[in-house]
Structures are given as C-alpha cells and as structure tokens.
BAGU-737238 format. One record per residue: residue in one letter; chain; x, y, z of N, C-alpha, C, O in turn. Coordinates in nm, 2 decimals, decimal comma. Atoms other than C-alpha are relative to their C-alpha. Last residue first. Layout:
// BAGU-737238
<r 'A' 'A' <X Y Z> <X Y Z> <X Y Z> <X Y Z>>;
...
// end
This chain:
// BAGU-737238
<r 'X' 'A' <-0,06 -0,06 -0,11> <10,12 9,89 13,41> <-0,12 0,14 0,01> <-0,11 0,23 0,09>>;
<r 'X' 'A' <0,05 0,09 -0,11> <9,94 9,64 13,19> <0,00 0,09 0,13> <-0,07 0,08 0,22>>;
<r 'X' 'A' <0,16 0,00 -0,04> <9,87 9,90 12,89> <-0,05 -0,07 0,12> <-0,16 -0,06 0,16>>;
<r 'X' 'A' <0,08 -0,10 -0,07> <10,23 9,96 12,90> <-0,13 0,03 0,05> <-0,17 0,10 0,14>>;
<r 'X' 'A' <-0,05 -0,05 -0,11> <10,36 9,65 12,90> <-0,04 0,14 0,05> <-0,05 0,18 0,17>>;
<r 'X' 'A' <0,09 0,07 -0,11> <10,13 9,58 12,60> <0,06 0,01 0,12> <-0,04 0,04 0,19>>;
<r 'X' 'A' <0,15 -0,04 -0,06> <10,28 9,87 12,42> <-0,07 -0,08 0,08> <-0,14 -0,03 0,17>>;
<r 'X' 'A' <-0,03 -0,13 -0,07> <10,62 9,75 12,46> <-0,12 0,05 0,04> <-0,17 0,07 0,15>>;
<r 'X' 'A' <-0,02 0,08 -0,15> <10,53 9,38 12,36> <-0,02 0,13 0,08> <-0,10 0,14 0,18>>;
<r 'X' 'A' <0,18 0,06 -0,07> <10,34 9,55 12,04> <0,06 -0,05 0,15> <-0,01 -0,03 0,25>>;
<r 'X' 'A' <0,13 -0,05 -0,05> <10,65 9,72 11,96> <-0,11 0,00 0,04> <-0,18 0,08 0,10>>;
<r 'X' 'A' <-0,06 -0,08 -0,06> <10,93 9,48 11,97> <-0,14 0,09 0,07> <-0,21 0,08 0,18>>;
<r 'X' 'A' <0,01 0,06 -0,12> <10,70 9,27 11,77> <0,07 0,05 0,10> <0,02 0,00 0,20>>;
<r 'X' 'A' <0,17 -0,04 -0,03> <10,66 9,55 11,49> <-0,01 -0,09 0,15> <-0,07 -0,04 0,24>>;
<r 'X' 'A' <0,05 -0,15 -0,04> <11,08 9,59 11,53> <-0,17 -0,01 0,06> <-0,21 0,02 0,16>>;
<r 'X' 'A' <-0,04 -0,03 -0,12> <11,15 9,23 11,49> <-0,04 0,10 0,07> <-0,09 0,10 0,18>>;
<r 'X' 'A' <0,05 0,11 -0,14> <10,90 9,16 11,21> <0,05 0,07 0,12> <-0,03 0,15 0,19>>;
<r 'X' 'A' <0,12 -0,07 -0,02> <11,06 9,47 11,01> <-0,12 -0,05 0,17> <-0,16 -0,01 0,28>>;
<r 'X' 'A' <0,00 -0,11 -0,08> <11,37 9,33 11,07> <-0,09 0,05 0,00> <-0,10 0,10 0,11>>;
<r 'X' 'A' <-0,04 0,06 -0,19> <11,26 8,99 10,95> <0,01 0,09 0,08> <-0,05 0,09 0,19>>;
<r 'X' 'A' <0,12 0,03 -0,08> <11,11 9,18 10,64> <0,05 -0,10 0,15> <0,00 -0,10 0,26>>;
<r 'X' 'A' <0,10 -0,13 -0,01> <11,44 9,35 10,56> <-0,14 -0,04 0,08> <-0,18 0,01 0,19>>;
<r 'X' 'A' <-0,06 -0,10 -0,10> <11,63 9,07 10,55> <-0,07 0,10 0,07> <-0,10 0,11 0,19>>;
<r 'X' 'A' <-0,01 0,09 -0,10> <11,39 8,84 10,32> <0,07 0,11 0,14> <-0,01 0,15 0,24>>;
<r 'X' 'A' <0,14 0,03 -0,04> <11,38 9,15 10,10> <-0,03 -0,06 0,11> <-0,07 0,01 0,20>>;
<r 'X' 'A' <0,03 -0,13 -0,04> <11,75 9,19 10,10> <-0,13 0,02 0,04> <-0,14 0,06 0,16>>;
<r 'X' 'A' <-0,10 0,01 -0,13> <11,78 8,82 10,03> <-0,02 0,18 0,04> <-0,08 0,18 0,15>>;
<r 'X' 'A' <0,09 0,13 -0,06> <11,55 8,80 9,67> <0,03 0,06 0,21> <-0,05 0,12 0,29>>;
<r 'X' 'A' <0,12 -0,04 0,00> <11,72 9,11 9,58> <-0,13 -0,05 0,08> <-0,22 0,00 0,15>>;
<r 'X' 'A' <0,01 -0,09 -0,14> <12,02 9,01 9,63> <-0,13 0,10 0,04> <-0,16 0,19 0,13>>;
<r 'X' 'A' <0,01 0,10 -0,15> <11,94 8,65 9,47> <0,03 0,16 0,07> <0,00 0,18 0,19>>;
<r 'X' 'A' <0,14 0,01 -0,10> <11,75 8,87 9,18> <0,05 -0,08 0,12> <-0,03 -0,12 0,21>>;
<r 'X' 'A' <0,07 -0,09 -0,08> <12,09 9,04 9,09> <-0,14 -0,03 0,10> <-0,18 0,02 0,20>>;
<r 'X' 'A' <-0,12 -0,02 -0,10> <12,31 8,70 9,09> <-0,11 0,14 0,07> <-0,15 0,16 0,19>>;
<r 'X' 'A' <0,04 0,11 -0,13> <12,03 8,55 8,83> <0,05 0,05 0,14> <-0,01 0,00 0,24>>;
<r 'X' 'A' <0,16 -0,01 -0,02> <11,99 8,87 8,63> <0,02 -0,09 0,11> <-0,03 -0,07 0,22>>;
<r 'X' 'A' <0,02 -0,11 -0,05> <12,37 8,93 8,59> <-0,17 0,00 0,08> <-0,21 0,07 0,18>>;
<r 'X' 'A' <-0,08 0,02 -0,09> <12,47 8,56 8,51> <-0,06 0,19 0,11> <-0,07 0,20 0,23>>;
<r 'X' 'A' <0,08 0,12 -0,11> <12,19 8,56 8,28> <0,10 0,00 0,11> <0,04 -0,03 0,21>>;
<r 'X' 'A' <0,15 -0,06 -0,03> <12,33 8,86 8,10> <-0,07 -0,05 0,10> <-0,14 0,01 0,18>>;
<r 'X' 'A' <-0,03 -0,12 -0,13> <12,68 8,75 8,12> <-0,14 0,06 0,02> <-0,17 0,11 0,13>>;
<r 'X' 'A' <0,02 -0,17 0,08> <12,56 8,46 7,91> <-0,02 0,08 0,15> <-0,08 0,07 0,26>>;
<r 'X' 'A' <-0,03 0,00 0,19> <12,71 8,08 7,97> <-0,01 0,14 -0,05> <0,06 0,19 -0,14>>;
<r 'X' 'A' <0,04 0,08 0,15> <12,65 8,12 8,34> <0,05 0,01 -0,12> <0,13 0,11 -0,13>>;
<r 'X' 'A' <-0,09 0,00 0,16> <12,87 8,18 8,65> <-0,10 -0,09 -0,09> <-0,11 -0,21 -0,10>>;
<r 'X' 'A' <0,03 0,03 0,16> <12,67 8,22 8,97> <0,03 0,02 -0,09> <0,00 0,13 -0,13>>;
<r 'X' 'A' <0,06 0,09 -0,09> <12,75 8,33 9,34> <-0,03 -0,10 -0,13> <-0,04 -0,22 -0,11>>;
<r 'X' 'A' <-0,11 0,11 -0,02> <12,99 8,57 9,18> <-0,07 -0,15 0,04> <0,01 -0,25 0,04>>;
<r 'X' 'A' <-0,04 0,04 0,15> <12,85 8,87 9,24> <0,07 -0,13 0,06> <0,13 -0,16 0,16>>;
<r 'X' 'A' <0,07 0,14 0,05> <12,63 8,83 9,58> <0,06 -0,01 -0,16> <0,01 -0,08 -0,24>>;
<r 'X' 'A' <-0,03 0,13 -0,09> <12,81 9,08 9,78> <-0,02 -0,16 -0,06> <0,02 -0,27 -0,02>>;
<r 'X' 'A' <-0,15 0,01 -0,02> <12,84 9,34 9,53> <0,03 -0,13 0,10> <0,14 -0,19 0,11>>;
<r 'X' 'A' <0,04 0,13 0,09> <12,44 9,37 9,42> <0,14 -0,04 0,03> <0,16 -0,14 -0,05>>;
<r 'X' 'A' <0,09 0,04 -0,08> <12,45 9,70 9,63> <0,05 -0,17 -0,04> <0,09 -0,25 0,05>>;
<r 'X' 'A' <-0,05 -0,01 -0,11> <12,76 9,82 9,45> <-0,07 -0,09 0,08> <-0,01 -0,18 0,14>>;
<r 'X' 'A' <-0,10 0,10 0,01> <12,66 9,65 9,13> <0,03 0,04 0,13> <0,04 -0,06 0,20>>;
<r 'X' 'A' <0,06 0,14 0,00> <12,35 9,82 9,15> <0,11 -0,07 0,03> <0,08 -0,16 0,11>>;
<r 'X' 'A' <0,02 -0,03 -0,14> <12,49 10,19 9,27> <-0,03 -0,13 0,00> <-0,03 -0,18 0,12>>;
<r 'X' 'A' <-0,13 0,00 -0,09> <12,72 10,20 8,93> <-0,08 -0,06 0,17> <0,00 -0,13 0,24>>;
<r 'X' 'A' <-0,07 0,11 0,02> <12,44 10,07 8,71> <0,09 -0,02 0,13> <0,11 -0,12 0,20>>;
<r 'X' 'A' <0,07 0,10 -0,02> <12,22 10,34 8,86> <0,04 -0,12 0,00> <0,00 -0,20 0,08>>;
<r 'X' 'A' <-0,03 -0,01 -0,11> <12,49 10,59 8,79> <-0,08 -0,07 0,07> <-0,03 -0,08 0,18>>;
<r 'X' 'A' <-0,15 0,04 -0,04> <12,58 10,50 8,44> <0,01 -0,02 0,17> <0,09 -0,09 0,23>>;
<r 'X' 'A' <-0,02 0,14 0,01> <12,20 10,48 8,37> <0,11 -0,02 0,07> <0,12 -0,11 0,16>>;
<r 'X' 'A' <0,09 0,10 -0,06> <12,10 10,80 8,49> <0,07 -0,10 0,02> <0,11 -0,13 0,13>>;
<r 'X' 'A' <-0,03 0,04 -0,13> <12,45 10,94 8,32> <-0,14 -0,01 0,11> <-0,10 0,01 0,22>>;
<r 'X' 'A' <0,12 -0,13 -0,06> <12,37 10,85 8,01> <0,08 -0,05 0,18> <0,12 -0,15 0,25>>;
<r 'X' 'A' <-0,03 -0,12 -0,01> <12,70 10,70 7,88> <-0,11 0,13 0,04> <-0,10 0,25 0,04>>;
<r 'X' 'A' <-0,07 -0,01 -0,11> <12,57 10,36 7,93> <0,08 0,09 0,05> <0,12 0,09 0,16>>;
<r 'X' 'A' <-0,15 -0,10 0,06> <12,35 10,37 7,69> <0,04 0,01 0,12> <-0,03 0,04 0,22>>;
<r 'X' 'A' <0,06 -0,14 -0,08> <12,06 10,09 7,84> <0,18 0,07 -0,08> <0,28 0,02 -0,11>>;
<r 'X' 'A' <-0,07 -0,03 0,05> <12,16 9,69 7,71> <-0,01 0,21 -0,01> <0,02 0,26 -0,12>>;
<r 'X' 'A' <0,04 -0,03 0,11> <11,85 9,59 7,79> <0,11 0,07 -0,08> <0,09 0,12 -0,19>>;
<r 'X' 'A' <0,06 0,09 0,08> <11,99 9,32 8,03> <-0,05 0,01 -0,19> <-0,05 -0,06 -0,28>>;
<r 'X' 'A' <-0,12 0,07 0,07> <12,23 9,62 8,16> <-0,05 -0,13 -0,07> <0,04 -0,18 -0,15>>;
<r 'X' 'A' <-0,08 -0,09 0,04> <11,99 9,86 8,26> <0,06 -0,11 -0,11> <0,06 -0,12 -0,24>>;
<r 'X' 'A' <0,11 -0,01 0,16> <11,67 9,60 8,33> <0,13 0,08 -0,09> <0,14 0,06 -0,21>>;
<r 'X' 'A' <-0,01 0,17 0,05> <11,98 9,49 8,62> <-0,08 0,00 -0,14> <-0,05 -0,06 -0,25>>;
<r 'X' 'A' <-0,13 0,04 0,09> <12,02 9,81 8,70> <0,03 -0,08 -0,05> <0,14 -0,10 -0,11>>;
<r 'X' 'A' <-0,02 -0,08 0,10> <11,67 9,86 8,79> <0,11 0,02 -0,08> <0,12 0,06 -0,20>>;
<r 'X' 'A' <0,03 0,00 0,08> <11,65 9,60 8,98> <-0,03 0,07 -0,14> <-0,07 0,03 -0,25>>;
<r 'X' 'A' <-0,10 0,15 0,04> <11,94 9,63 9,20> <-0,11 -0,04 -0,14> <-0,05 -0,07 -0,25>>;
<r 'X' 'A' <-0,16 0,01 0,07> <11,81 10,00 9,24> <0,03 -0,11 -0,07> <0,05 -0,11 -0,19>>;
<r 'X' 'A' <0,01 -0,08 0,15> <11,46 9,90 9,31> <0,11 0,05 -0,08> <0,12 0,04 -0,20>>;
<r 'X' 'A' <0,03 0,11 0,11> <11,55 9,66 9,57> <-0,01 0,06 -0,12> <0,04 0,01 -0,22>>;
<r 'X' 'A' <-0,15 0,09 0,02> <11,75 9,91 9,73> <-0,02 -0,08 -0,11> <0,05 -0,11 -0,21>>;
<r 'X' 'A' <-0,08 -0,10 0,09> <11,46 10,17 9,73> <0,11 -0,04 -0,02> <0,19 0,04 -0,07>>;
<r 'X' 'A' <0,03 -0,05 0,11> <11,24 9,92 9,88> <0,07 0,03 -0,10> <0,08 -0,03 -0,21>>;
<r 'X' 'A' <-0,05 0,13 0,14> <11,50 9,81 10,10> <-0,10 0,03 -0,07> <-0,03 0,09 -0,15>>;
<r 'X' 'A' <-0,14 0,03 0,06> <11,51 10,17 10,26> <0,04 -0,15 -0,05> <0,14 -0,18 -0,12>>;
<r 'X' 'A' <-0,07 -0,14 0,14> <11,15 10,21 10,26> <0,10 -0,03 -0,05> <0,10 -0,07 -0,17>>;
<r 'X' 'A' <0,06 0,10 0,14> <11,09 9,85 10,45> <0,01 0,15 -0,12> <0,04 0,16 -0,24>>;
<r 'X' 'A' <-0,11 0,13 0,01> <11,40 9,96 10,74> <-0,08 -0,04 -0,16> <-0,02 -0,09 -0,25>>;
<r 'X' 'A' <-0,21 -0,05 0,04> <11,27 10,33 10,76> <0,00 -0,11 -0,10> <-0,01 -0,10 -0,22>>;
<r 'X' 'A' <0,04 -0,03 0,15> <10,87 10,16 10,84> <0,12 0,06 -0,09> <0,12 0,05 -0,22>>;
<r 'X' 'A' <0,07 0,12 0,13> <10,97 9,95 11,06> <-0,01 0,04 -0,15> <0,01 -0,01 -0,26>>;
<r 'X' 'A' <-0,07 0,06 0,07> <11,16 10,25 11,24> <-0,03 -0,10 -0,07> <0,03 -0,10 -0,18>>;
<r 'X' 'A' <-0,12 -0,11 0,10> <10,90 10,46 11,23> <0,09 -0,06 -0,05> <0,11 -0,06 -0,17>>;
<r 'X' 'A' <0,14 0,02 0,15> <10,65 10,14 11,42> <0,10 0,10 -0,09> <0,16 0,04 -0,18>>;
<r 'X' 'A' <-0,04 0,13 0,07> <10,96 10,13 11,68> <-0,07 -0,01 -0,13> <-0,03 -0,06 -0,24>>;
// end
C-alpha cells in the first residue's frame, strides 16, 4: 500500500507539472511550433480539460491561468486524500498484523 501512495503522489506530481507548465507555455506566449512546447500545451489542456470553462475573463491569459491552477489546485487535493487512504489502509493492516 506504502508503493501505491507513493505511484498516486508521483503521478500527480508529474500532472501538476504538466498543467503548469503549459500554463507558463501559453502565458509566456512559448513558440508553439517547438515541438516541447506544442506537446506539453497539447497534454495541459488535455489534463486541464475538465476544468476549462469554469471561468470566463476579460484576458484569455487570465482565463487560462485561473482555470489551470483550479486543476491543479483539485488534482492535488485528490491525490493527497488518496494518498491518506492508502497510508491509513496500511498502518490498519500492519497493526492487525502485529496483533495476530
């Protein structure tokens, strides 16, 4: 269960860092014909796909930044509950074993 904790806080790591790294992409206005960028953009919006929309501002910029940090925000949040679950999972398991 401790492996899997540690999977679940890797794999949003490397999610969060996506969403924000395509988010510095397209704020700084990044060439978009590199293909880094094009494909980092591409994987942000995928990730960041549930939460477009949640916010309409004045500047597509701010609409991008604000929309990317709530999946960001929320993936985090997610992630660490599952984490929780799992490490509490594991300690119960081990204490049942140390009783038996």
């Amino acid at each position: 269960m401790i492996l899997a904790a540690r999977l679940v806080r890797l794999t949003a790591l490397v999610v969060c860092a996506i969403i924000a790294l395509a988010a510095i992409f397209i704020l700084l206005d990044a060439n978009a014909g590199n293909w880094v960028v094009s494909h980092v953009r591409d994987w942000g919006k995928t990730l960041a796909g549930p939460f477009d929309g949640i916010f309409r501002l004045d500047s597509a910029k701010g609409t991008v930044a604000v929309n990317y940090g709530i999946a960001i925000v929320v993936y985090a949040i997610v992630a660490g509950l599952i984490v929780r679950l799992l490490a509490a999972t594991a300690g119960a398991a081990g204490r049942r074993r140390a009783v038996t």
